[in-house]
C-alpha positions as CSV (number, residue, x, y, z in Angstrom):
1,X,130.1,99.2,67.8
2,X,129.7,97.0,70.8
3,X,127.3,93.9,70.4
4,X,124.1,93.9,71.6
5,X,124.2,90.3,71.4
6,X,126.8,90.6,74.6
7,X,125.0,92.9,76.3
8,X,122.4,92.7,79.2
9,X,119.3,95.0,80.3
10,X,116.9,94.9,83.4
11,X,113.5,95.7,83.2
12,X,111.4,96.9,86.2
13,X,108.2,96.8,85.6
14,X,106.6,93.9,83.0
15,X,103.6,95.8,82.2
16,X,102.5,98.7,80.2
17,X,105.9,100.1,79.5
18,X,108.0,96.4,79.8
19,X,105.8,95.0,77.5
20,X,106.5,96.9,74.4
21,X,110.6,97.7,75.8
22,X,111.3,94.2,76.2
23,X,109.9,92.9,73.0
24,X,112.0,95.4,70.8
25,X,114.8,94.9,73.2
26,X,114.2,91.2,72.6
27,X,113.8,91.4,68.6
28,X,116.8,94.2,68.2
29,X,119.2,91.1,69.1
30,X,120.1,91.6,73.2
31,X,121.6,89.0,74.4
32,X,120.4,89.1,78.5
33,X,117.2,90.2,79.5
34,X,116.1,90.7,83.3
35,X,112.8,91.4,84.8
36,X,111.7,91.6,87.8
37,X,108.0,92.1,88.7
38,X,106.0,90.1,91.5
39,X,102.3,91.1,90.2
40,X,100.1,88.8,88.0
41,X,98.3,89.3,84.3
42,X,94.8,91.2,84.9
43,X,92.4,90.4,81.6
44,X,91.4,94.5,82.7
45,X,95.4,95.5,81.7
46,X,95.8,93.4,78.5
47,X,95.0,96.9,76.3
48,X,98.4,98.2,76.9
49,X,100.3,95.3,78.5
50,X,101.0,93.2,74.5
51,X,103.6,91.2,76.2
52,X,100.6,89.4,77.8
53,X,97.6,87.2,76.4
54,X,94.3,85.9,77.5
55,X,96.0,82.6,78.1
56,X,98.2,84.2,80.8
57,X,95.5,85.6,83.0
58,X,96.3,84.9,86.3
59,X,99.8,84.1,85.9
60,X,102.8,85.6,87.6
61,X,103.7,88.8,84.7
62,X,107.6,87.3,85.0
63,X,106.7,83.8,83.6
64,X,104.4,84.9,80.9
65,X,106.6,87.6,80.2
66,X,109.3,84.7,79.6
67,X,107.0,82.3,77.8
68,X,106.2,85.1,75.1
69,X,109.9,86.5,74.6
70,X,111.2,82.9,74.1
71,X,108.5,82.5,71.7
72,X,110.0,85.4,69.8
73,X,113.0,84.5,70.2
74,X,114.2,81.4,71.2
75,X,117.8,81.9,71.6
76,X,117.7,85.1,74.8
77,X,118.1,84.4,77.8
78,X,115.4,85.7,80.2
79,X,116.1,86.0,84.0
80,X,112.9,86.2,86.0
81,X,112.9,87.9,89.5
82,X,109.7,87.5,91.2
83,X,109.8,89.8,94.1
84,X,109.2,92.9,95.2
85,X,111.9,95.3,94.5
86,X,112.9,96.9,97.5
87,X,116.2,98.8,99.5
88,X,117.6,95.0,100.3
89,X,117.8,93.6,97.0
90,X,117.7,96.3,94.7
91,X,121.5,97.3,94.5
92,X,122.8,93.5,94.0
93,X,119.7,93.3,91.2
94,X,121.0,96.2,89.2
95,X,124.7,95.3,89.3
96,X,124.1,92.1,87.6
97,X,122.9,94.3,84.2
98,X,124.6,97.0,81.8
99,X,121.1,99.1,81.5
100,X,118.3,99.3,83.7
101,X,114.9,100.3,82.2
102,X,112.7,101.6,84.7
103,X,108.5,100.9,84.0
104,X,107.5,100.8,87.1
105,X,103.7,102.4,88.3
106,X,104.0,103.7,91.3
107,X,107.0,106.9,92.8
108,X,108.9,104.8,95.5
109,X,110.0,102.3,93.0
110,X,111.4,105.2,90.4
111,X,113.1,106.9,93.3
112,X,114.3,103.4,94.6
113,X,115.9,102.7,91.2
114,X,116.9,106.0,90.7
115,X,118.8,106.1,94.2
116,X,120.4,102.6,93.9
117,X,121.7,103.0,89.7
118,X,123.2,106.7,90.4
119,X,124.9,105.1,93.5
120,X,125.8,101.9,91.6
121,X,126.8,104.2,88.5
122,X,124.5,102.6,86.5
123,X,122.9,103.7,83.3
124,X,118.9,103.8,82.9
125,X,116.1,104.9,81.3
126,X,113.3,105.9,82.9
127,X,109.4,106.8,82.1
128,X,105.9,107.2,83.1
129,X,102.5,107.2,81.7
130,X,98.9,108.7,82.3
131,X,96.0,109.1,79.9
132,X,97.0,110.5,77.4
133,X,100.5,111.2,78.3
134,X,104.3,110.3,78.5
135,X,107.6,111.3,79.5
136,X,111.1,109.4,79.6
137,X,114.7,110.7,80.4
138,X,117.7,108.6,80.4
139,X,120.6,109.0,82.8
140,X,123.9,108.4,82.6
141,X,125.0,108.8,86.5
142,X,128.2,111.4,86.8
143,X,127.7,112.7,83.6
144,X,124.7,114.4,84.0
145,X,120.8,114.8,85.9
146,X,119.4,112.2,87.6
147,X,115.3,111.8,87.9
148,X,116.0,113.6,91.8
149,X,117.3,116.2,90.1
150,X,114.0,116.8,88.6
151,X,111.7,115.5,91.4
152,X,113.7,115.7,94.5
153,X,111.2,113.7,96.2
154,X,107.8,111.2,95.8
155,X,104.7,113.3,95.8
156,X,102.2,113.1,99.1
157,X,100.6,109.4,99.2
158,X,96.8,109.8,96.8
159,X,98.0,112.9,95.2
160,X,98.6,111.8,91.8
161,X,96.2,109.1,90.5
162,X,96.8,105.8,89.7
163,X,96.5,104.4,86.4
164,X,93.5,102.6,87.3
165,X,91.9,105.3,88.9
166,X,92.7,108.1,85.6
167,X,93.4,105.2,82.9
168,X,95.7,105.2,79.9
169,X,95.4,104.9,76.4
170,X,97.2,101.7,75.7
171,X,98.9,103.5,72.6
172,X,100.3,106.1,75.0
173,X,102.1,103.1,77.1
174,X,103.2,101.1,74.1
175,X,104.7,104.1,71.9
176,X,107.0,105.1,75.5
177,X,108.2,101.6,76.3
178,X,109.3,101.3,72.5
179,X,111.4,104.5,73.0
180,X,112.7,103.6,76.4
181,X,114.2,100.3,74.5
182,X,115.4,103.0,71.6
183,X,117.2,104.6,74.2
184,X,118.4,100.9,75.8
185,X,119.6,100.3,72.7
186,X,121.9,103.9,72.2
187,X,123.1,103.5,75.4
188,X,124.6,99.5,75.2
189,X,126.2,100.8,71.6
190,X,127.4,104.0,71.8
191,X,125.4,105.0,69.0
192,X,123.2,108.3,68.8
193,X,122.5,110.6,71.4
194,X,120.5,109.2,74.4
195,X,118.3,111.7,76.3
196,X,121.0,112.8,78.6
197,X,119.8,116.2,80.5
198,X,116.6,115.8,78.8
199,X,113.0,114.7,79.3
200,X,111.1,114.0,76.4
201,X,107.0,114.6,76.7
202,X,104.9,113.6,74.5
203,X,100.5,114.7,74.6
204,X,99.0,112.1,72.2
205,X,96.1,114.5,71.6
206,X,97.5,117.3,69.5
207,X,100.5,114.6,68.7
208,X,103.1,116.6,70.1
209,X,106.5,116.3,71.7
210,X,108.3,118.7,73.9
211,X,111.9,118.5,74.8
212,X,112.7,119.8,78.2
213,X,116.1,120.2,79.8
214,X,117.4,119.3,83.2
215,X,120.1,120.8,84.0
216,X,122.0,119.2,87.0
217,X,120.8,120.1,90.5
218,X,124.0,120.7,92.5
219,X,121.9,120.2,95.7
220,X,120.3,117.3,94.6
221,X,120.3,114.5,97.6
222,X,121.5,111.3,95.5
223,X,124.1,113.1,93.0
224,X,124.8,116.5,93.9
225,X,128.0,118.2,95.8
226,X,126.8,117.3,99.5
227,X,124.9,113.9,99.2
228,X,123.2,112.8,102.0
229,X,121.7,109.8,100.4
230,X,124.3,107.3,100.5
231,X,121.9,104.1,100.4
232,X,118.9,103.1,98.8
233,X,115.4,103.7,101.0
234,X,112.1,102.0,101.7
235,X,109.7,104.9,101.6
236,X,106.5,104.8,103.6
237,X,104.3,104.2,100.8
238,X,106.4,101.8,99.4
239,X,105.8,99.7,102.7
240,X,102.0,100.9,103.0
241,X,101.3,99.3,99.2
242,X,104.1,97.3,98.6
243,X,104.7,99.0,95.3
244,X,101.8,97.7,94.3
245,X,99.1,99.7,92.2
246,X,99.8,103.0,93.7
247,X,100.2,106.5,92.4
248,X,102.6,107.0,89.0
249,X,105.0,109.0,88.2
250,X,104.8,113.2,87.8
């Protein structure tokens, strides 16, 4: 079985979802762990974002995202990328990492990722949250769906509300990051069945799971027969909000 110890993961997004994937990530023995996020600790987010404390308020998410994992584990090394993630950087961000794990809040940053690791043939996992609900697929690029596949593009700009605006129960954000770093995990070792060609939902209020497939979309833009995506893309809303508190994913 390869070693996580020798093996690498990126995590977009330190908040809701990064908190809870990158401490298990951390503690399950990985040996390189990225993440790149250019917002700051809000006291108002601290309910579902555990990787953060009081002390941290105001601080930029990578560095007390750093200071916490080290305290877990002293031994990791943490890469902090305090930017914006965007179509310039993105594809030389990913190549530097084995898995990505997508967390991020907002559409053009999952279709960014998306875009850039099925072109880069890149494994990740991605997910979303929203009161009391979650969803994550993982994505093996080549070998099966990609999150385009699914949703072939971001919904209108205000359609889907933010997580500010609808809230979410911190549970909800801490029990999908822990699976998206489950799924990390199967992918960097081989072992188990990652959720290739499936998205797994979960409703907290009845406490059920639902296991949907998605079969590939041989017209899909990114990975289909015909692509006509051939390089990652700024979308408008990503340059209207800078990927920054806007609308989350279907």
């Amino acid at each position: 079985m390869p070693s996580l110890k020798d093996s690498s993961a990126l995590l977009v997004g330190a908040g809701g979802l990064g908190s809870p994937a990158a401490l298990y990530l951390a503690a399950a023995g990985i040996g390189r762990l990225g993440i790149v996020d250019n917002d700051v600790v809000d006291r108002s987010n601290l309910q579902r974002q555990i990787l953060h404390k009081d002390w941290s308020v105001g601080l930029p998410k990578v560095d007390s995202a750093r200071r916490s994992l080290l305290r877990l584990r002293p031994d990791l090394e943490v890469e902090t990328h305090r930017f914006y993630l965007n179509s310039s950087n993105v594809r030389e961000l990913i190549r530097r990492y084995d898995v990505v794990v997508e967390g991020s809040d907002n559409f053009p940053t999952k279709f960014l990722v998306n875009d850039a690791c099925v072109l880069e043939r890149k494994p990740f996992v991605i997910a979303g949250i929203l009161k009391f609900h979650g969803q994550l697929m993982s994505v093996r690029p080549g070998a099966c769906a990609c999150y385009r596949c699914l949703f072939e593009a971001p919904p209108p700009a205000g359609e889907v509300p933010s997580c500010s605006e609808a809230g979410v129960l911190g549970v909800v954000a801490g029990l999908i990051g822990t699976l998206q770093a489950l799924e990390a995990v199967k992918i960097l070792t081989g072992e188990g069945e990652p959720l290739y060609g499936r998205m797994l939902t979960w409703d907290a209020l009845p406490n059920r799971f639902r296991e949907i497939p998605v079969p590939r979309n041989p017209a899909c833009a990114v990975c289909g027969e015909r692509p006509t995506i051939h390089a990652p893309a700024d979308s408008d809303a990503y340059c209207e909000t800078r990927l920054q508190r806007s609308s989350i994913q279907p």
